[in-house]
N, C-alpha and C positions, 0 to 999 in steps of 0.2 A: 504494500500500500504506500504508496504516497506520503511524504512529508507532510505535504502541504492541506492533504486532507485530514493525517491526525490531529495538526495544528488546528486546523477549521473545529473538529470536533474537541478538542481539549478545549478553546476557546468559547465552545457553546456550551459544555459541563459546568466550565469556569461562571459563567454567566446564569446558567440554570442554580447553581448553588447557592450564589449571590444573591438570585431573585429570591430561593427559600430562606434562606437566612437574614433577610430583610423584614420575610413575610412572617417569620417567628419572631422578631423583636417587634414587629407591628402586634404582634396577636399578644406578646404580654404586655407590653404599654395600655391596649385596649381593653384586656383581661383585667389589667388594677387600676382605669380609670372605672371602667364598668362596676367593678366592684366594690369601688370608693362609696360611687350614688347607689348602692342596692341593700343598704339600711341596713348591714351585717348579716345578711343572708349570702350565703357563700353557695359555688356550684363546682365541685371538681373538673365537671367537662369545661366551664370557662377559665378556670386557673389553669389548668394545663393540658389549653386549647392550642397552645404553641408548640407541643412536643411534635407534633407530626410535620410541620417544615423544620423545625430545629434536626429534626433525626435527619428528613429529605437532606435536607443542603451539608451537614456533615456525610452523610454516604456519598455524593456527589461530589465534595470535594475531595474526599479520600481518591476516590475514584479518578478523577482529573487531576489529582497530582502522583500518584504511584501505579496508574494504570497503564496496561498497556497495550488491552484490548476495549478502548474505547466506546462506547455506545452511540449510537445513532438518534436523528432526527426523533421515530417512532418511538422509541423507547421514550427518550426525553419527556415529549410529549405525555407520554400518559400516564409518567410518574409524576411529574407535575401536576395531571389532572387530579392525580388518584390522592395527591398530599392538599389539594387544595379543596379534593370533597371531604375528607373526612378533617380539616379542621372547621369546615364550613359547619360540618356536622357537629362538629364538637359546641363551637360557639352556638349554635341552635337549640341543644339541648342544655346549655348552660342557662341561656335564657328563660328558654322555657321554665327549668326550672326555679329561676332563683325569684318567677314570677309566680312559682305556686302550682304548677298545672303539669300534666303529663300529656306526652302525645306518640302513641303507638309509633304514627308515619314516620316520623324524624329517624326511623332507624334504616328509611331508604337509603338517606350518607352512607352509612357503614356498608351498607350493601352494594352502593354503587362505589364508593370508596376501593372496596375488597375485591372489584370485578374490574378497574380501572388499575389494580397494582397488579391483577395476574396476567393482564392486555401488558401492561411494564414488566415482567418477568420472563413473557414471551417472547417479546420483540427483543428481547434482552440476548434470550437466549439465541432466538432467531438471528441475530444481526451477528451475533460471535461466531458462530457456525457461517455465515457469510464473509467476515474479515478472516478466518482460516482457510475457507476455501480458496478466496483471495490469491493468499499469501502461497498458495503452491502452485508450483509452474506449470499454466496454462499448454505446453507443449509435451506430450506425452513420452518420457525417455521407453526407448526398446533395447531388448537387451537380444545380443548378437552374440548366435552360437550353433 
């Protein structure tokens, strides 16, 4: 493979992890201004609504700095998705409850959450199996005898 395309994709990791790990210090700033105004009623799923980009953007930086089978476009993609439903999920259920109230549906997050990290595990897998394939020579050696 190409230099210039590891670099393209190390560059877009570098940038995906950034974007999580921004989005995790967004969710606890929002998590203890949230829970400033909510009259000491406390919700686990909003305190630690941030774990789920906080993990994302550390695995992706691991990944982007010691990797060396890089992940692709697709993968990216729906790990991003899948860290962005279920804190979306999280903050939903936090709300919900520090209002007092229960709500069955809210646990679609976790289920589209859970179905968006195994689409990211595929393509994961898919894409390594494709940068191997790659990497061996397209010209078939025969052997003379």
């Amino acid at each position: 493979m190409f230099t210039s395309v590891i670099d393209e994709r190390r560059k877009r990791l570098l940038h995906s992890a950034l974007g999580e790990l921004i989005g995790a210090g967004f969710c606890a700033v929002f998590g203890m201004i949230y829970e400033l105004f909510s009259h000491e009623v406390y919700s686990y799923y909003m305190i630690y609504a941030f774990m789920f980009p906080l993990a994302g953007g550390i695995l992706l930086l691991i990944k982007a700095l010691i990797g060396k089978k890089l992940p692709g476009r697709k993968f990216i993609n729906c790990f991003n998705a899948a860290s962005a439903t279920l804190t979306l999920g999280s903050v939903s259920m936090g709300v919900v409850e520090i209002y007092g109230s229960t709500n069955k549906l809210l646990m679609i997050y976790q289920i589209a959450g859970g179905i968006m990290s195994l689409a990211a595990a595929f393509f994961y897998i898919k894409e390594s199996k494709d940068l191997v394939s790659s990497e061996e020579p397209s010209v078939p050696v025969h052997a003379e005898g």
